[in-house]
N, CA, C and O atoms as a Tinker XYZ file with bonds, in Angstrom:
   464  protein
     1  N    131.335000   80.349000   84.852000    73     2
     2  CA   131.549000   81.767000   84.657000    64     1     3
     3  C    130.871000   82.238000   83.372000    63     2     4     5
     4  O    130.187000   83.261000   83.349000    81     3
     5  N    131.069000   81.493000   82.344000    73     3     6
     6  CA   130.503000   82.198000   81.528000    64     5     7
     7  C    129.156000   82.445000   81.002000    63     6     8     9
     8  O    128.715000   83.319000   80.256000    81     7
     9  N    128.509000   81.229000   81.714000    73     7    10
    10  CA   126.728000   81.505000   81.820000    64     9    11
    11  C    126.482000   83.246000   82.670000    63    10    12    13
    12  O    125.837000   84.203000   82.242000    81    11
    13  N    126.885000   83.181000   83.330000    73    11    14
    14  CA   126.841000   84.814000   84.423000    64    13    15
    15  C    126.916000   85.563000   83.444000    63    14    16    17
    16  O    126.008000   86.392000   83.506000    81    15
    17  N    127.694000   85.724000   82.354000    73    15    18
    18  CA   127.676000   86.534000   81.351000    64    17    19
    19  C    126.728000   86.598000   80.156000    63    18    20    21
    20  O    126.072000   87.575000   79.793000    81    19
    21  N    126.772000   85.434000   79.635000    73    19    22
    22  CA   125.379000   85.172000   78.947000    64    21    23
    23  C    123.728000   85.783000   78.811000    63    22    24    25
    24  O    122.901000   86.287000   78.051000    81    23
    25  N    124.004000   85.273000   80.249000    73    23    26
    26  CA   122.654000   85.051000   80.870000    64    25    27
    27  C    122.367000   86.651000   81.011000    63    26    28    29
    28  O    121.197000   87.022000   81.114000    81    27
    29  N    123.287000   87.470000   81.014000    73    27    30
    30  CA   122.839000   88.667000   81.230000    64    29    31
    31  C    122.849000   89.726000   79.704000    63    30    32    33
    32  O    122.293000   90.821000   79.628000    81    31
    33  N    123.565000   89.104000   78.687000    73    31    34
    34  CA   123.312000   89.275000   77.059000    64    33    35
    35  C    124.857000   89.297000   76.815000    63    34    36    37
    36  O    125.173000   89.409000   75.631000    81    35
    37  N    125.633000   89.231000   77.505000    73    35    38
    38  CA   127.270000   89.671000   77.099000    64    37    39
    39  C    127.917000   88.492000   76.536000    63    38    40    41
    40  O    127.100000   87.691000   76.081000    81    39
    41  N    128.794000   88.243000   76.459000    73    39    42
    42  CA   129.771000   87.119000   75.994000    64    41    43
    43  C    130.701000   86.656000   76.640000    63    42    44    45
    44  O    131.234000   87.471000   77.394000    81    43
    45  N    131.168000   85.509000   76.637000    73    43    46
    46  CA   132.852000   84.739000   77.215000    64    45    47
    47  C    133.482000   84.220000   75.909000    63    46    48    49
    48  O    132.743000   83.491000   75.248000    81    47
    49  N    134.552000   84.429000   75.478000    73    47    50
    50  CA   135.365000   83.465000   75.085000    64    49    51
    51  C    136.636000   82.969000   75.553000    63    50    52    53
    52  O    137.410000   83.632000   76.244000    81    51
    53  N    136.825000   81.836000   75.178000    73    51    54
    54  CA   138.251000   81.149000   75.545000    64    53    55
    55  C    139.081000   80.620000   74.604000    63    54    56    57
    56  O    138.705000   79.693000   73.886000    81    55
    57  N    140.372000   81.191000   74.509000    73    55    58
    58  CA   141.414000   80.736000   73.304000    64    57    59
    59  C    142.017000   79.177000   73.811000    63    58    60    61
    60  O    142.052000   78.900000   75.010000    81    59
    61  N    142.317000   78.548000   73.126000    73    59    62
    62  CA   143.122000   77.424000   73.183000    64    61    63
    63  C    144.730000   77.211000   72.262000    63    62    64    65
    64  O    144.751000   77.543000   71.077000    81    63
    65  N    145.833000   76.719000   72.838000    73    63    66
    66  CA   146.760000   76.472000   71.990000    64    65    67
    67  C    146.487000   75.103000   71.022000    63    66    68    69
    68  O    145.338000   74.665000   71.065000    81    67
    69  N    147.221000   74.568000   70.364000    73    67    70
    70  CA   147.099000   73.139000   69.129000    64    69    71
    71  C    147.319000   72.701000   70.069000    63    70    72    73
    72  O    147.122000   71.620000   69.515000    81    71
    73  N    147.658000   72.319000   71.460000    73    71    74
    74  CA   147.368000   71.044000   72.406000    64    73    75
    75  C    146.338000   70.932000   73.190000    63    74    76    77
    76  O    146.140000   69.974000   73.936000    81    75
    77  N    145.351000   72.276000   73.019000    73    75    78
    78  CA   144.155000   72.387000   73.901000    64    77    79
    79  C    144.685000   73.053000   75.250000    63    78    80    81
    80  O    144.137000   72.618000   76.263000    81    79
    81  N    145.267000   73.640000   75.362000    73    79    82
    82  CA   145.570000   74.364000   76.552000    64    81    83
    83  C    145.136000   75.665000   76.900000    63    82    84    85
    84  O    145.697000   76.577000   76.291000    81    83
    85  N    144.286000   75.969000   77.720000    73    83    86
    86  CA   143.868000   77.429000   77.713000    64    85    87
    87  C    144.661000   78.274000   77.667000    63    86    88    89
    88  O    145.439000   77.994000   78.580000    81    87
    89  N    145.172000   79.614000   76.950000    73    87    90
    90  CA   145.929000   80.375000   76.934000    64    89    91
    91  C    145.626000   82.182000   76.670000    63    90    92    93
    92  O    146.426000   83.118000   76.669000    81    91
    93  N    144.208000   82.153000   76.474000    73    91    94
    94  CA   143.437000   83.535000   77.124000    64    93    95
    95  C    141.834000   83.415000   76.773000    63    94    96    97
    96  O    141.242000   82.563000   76.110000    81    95
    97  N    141.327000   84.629000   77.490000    73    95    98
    98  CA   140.092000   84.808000   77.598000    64    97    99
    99  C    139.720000   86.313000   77.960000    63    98   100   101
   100  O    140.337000   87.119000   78.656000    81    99
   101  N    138.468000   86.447000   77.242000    73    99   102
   102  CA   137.869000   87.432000   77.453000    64   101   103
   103  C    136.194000   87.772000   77.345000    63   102   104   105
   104  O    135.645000   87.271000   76.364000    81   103
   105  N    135.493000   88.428000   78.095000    73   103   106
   106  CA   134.385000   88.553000   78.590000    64   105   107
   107  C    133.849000   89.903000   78.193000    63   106   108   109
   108  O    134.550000   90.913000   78.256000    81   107
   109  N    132.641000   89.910000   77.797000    73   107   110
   110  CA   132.099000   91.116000   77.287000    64   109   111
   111  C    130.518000   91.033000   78.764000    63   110   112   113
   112  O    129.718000   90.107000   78.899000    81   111
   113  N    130.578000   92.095000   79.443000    73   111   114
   114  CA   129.583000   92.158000   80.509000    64   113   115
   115  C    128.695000   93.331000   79.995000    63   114   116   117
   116  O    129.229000   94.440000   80.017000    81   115
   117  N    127.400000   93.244000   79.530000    73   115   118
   118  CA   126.273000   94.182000   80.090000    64   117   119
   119  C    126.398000   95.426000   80.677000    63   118   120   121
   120  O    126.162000   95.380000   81.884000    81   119
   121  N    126.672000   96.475000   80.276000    73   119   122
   122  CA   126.150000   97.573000   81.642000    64   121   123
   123  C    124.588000   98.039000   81.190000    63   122   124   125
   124  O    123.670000   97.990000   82.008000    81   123
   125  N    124.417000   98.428000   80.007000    73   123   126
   126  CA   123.571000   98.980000   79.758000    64   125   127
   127  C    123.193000   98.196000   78.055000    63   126   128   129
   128  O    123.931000   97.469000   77.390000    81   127
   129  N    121.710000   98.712000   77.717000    73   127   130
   130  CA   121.752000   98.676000   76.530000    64   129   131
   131  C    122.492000   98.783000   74.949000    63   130   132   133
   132  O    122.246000   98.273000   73.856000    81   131
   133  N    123.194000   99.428000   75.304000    73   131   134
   134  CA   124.482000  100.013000   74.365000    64   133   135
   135  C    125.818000   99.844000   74.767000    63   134   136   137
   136  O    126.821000   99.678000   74.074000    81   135
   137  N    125.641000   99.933000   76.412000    73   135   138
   138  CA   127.369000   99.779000   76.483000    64   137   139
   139  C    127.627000   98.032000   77.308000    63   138   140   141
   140  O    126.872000   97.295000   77.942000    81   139
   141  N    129.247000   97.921000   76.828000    73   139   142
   142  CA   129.495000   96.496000   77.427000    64   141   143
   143  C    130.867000   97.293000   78.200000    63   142   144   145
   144  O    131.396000   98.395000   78.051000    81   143
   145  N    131.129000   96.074000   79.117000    73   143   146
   146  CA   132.253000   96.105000   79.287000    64   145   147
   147  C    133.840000   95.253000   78.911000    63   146   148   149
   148  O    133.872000   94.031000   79.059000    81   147
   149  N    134.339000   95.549000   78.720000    73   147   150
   150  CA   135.483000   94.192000   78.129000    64   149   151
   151  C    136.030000   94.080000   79.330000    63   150   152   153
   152  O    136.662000   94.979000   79.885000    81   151
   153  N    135.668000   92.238000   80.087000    73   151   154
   154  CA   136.505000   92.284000   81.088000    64   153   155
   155  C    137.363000   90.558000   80.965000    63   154   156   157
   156  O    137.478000   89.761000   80.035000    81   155
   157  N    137.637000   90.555000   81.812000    73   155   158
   158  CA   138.648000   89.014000   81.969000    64   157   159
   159  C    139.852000   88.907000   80.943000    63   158   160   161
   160  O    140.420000   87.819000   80.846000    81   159
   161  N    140.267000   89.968000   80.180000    73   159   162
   162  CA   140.915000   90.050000   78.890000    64   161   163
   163  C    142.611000   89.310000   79.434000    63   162   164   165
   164  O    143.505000   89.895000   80.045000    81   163
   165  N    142.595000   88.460000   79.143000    73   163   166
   166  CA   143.737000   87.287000   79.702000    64   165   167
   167  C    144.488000   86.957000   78.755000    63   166   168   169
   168  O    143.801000   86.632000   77.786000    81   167
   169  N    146.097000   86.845000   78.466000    73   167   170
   170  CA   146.566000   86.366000   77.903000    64   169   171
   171  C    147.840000   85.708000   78.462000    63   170   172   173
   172  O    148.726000   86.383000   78.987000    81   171
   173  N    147.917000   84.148000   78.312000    73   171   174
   174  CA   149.001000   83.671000   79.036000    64   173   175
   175  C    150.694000   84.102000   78.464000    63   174   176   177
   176  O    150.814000   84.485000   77.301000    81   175
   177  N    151.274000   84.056000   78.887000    73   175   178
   178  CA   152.876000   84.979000   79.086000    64   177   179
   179  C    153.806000   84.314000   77.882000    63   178   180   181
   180  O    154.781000   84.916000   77.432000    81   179
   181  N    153.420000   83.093000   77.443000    73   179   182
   182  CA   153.912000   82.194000   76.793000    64   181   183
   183  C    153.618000   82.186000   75.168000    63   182   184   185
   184  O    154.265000   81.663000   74.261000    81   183
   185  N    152.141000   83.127000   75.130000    73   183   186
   186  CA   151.261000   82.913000   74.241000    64   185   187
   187  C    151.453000   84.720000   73.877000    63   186   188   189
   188  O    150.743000   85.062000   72.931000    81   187
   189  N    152.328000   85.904000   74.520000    73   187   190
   190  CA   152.049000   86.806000   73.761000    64   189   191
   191  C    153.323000   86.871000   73.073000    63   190   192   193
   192  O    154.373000   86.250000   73.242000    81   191
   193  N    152.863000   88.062000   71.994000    73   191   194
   194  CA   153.780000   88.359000   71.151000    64   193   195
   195  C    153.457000   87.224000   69.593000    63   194   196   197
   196  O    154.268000   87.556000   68.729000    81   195
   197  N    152.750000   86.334000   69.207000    73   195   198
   198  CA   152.009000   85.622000   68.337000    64   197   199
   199  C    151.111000   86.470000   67.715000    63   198   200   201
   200  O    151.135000   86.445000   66.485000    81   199
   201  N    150.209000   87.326000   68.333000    73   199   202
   202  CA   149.442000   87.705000   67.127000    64   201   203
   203  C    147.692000   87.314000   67.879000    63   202   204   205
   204  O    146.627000   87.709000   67.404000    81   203
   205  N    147.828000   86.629000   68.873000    73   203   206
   206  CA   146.598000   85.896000   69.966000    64   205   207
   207  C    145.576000   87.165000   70.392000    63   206   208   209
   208  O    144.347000   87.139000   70.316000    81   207
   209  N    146.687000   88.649000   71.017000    73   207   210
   210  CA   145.957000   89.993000   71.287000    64   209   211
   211  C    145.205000   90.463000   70.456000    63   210   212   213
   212  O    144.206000   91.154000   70.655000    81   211
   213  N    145.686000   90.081000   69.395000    73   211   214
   214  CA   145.139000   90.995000   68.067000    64   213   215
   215  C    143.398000   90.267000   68.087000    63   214   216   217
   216  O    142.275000   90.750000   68.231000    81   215
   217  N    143.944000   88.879000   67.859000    73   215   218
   218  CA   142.365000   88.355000   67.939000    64   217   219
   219  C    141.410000   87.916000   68.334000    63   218   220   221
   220  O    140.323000   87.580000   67.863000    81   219
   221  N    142.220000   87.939000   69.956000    73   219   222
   222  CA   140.753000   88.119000   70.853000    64   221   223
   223  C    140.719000   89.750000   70.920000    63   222   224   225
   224  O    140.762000   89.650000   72.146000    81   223
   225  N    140.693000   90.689000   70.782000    73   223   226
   226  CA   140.474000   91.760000   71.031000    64   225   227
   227  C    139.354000   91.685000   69.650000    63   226   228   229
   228  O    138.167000   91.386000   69.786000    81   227
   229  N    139.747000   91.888000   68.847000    73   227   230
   230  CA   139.349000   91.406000   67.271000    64   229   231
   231  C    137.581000   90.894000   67.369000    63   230   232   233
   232  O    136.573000   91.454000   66.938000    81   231
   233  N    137.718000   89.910000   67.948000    73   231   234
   234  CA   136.669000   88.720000   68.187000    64   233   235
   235  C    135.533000   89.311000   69.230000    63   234   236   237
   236  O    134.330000   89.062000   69.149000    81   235
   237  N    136.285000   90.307000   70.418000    73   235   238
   238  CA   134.941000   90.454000   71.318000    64   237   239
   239  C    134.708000   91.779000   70.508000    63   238   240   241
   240  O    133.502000   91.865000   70.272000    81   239
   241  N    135.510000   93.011000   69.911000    73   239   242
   242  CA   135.061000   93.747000   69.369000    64   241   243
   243  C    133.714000   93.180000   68.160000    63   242   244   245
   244  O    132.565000   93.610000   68.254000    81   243
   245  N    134.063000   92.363000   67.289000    73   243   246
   246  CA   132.424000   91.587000   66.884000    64   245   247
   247  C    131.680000   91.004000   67.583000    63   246   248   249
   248  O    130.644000   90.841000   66.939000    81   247
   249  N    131.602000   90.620000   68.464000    73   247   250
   250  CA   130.790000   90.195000   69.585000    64   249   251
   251  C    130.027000   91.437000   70.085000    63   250   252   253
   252  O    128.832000   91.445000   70.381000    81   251
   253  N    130.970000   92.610000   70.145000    73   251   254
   254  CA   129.759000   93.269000   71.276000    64   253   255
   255  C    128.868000   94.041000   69.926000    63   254   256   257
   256  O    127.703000   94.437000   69.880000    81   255
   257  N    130.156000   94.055000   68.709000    73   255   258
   258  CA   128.722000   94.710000   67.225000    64   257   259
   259  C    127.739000   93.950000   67.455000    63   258   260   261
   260  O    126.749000   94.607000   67.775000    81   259
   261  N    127.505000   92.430000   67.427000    73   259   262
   262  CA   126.690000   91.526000   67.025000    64   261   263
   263  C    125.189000   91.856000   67.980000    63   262   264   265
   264  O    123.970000   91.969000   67.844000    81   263
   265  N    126.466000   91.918000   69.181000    73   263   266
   266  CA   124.748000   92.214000   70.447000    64   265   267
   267  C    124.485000   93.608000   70.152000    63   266   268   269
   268  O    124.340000   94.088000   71.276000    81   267
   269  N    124.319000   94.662000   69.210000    73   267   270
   270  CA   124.244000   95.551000   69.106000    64   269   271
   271  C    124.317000   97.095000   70.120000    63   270   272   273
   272  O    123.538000   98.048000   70.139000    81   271
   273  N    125.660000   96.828000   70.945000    73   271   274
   274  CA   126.775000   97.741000   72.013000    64   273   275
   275  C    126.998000   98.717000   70.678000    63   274   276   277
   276  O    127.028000   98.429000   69.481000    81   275
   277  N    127.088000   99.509000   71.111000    73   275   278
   278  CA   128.057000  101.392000   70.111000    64   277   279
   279  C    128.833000  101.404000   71.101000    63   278   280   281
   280  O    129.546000  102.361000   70.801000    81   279
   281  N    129.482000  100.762000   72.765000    73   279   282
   282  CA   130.361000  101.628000   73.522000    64   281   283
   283  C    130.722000  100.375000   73.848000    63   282   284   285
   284  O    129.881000   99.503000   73.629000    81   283
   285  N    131.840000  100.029000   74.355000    73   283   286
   286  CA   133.268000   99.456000   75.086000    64   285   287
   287  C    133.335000  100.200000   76.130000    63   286   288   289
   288  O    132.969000  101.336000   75.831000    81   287
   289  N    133.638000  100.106000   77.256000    73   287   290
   290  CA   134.575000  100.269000   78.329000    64   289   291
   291  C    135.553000   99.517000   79.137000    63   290   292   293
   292  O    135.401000   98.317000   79.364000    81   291
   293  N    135.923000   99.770000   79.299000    73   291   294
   294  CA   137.112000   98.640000   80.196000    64   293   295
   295  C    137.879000   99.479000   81.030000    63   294   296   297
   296  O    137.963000  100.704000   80.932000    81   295
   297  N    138.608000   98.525000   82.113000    73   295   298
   298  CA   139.325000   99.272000   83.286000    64   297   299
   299  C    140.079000   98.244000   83.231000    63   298   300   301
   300  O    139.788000   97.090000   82.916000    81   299
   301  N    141.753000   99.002000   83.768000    73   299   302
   302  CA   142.882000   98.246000   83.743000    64   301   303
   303  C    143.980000   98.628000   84.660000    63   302   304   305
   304  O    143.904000   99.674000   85.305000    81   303
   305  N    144.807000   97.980000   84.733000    73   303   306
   306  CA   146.323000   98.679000   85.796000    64   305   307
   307  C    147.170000   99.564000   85.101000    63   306   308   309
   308  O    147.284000   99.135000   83.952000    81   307
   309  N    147.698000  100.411000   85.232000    73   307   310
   310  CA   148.321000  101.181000   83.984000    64   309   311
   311  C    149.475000  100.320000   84.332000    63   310   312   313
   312  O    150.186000  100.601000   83.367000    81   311
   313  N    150.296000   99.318000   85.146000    73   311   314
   314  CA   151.498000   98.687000   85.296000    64   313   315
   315  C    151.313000   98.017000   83.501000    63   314   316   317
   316  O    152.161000   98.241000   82.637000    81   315
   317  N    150.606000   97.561000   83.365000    73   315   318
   318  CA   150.186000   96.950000   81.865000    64   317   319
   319  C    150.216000   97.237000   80.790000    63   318   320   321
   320  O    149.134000   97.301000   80.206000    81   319
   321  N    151.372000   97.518000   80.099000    73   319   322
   322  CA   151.695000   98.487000   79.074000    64   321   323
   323  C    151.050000   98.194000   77.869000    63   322   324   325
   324  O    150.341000   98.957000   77.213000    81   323
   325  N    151.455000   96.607000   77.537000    73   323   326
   326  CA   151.344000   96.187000   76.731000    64   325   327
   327  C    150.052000   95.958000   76.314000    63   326   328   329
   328  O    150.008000   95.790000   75.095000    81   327
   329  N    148.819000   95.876000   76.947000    73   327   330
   330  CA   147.489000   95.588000   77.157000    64   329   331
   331  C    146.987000   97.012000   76.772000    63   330   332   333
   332  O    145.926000   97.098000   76.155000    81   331
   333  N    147.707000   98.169000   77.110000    73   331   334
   334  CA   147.091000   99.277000   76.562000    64   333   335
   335  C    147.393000  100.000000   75.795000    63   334   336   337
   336  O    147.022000  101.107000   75.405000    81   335
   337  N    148.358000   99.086000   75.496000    73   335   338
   338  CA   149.094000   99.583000   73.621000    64   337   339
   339  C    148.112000   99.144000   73.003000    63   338   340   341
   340  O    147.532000   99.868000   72.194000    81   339
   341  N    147.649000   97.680000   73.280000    73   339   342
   342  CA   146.860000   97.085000   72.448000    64   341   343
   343  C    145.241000   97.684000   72.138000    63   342   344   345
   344  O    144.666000   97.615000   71.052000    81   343
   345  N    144.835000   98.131000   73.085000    73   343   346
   346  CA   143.517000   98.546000   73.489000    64   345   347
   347  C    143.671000  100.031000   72.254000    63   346   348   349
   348  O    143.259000  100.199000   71.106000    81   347
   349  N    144.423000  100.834000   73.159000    73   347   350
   350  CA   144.899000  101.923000   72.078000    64   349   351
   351  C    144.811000  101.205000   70.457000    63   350   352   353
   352  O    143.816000  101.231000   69.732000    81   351
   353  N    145.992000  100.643000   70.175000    73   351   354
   354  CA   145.822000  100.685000   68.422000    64   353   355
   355  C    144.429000  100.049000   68.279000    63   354   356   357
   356  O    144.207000  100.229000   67.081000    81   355
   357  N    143.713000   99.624000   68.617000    73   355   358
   358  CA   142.065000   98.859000   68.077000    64   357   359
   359  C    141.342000  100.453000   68.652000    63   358   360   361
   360  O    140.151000  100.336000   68.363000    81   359
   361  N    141.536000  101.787000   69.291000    73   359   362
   362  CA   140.921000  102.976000   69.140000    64   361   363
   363  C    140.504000  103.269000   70.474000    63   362   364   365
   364  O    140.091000  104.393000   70.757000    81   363
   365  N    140.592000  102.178000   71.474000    73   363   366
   366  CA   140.118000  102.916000   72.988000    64   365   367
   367  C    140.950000  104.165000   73.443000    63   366   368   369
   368  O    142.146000  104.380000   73.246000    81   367
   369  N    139.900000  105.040000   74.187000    73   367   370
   370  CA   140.806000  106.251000   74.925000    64   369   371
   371  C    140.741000  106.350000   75.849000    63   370   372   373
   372  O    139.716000  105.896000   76.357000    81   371
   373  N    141.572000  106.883000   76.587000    73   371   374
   374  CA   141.261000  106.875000   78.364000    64   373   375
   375  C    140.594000  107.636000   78.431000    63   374   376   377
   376  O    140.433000  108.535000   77.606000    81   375
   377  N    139.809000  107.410000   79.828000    73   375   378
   378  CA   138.847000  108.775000   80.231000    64   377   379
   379  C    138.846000  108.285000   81.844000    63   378   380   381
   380  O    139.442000  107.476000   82.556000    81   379
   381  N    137.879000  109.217000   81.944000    73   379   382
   382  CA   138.400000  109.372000   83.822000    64   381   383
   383  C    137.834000  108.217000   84.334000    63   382   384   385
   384  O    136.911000  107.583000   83.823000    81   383
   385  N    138.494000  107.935000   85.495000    73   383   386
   386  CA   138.159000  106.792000   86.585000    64   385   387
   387  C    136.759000  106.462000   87.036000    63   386   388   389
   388  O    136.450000  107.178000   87.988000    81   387
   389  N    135.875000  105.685000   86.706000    73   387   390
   390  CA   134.415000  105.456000   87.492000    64   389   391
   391  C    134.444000  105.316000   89.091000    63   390   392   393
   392  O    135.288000  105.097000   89.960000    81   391
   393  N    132.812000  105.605000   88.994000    73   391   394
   394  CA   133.041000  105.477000   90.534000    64   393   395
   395  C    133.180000  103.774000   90.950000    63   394   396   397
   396  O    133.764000  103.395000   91.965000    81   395
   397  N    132.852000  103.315000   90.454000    73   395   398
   398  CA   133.079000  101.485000   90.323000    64   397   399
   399  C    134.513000  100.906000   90.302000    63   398   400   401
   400  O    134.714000   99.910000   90.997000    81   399
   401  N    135.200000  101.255000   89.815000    73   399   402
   402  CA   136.466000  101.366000   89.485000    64   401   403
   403  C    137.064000  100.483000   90.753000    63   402   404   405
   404  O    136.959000  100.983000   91.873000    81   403
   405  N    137.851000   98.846000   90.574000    73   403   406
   406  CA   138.308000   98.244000   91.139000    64   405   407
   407  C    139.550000   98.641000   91.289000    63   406   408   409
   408  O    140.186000   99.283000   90.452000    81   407
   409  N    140.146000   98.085000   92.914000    73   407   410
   410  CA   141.259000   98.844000   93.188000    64   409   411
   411  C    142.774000   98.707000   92.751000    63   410   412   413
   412  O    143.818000   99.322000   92.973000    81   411
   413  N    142.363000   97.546000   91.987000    73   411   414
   414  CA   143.673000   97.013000   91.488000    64   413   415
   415  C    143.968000   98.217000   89.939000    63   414   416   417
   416  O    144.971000   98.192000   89.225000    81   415
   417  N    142.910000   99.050000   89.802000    73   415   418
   418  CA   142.600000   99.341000   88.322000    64   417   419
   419  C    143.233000  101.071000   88.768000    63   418   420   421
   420  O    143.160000  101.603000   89.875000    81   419
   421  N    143.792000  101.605000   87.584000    73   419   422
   422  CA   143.748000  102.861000   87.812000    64   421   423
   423  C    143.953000  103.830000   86.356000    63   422   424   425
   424  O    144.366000  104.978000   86.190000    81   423
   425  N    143.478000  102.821000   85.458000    73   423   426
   426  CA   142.925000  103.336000   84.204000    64   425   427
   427  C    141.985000  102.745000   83.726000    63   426   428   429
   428  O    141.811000  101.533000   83.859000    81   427
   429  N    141.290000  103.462000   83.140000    73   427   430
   430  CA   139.788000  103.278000   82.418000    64   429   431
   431  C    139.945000  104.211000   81.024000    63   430   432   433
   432  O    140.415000  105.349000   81.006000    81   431
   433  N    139.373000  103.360000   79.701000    73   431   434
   434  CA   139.105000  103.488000   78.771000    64   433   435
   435  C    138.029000  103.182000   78.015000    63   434   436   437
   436  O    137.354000  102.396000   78.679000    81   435
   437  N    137.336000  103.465000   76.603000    73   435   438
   438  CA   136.496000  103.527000   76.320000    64   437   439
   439  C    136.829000  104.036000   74.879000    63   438   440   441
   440  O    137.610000  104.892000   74.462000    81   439
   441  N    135.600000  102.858000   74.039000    73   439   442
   442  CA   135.557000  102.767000   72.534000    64   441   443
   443  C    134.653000  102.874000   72.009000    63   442   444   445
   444  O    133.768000  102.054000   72.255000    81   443
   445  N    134.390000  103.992000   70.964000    73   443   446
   446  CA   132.713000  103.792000   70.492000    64   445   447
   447  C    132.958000  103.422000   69.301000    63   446   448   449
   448  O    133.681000  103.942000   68.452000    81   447
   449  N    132.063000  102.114000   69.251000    73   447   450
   450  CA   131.909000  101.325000   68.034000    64   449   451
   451  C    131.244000  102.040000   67.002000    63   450   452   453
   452  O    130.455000  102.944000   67.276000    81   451
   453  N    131.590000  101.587000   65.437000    73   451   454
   454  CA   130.938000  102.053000   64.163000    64   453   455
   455  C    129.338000  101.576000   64.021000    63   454   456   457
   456  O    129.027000  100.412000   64.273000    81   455
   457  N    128.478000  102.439000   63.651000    73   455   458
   458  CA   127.211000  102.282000   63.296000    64   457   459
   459  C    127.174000  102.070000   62.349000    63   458   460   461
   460  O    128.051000  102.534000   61.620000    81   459
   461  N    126.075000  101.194000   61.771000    73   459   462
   462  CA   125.876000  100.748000   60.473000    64   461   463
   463  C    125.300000  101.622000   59.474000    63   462   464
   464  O    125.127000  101.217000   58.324000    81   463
């Protein structure tokens, strides 16, 4: 999976607990020159409430500075409160539904990163 992302300029990462256990991940995809998308944003059930959201969110937000993105987007379930509390305090805002827009999803947001 995460070559697919790569390979197209975006990013994967994967968190681990101190026993090596995967416990989230998240993917920065390509749309355009400037914009990415934040997708696969995973956090296992066990592992929130630590402080883990803060820094993978944290981590792909420098990731997509690094590939030089100004825009974030992402799409989500609004059942997911907590995921868009989080999105919210790091500055995403909702905006309307794409036409792409998977069906499980019925919010979409979007962050424009700081220029240097």
């Amino acid at each position: 999976m995460e070559g697919a992302y790569f390979e197209r300029g975006g990013w994967f990462g994967v968190w681990l607990d101190e026993n090596g256990a995967i416990i989230g991940s998240a993917g920065l995809c390509k749309v355009n020159d400037t914009t990415c998308e934040l997708r696969k944003m995973y956090l296992r059930a066990s592992a929130r409430g630590r402080g883990y959201g803060n820094i993978m969110i944290g981590r792909a937000l420098t990731e997509a500075n690094q590939r030089g993105f100004v825009r974030i987007e992402l799409e989500t379930a609004g059942i997911l409160k907590e995921a868009i509390a989080l999105y919210e305090k790091f500055g995403f805002r909702r905006k309307p539904l794409g036409t792409h827009c998977a069906k499980r999803c019925d919010v979409a947001m979007v962050l424009d990163l700081p220029t240097a």
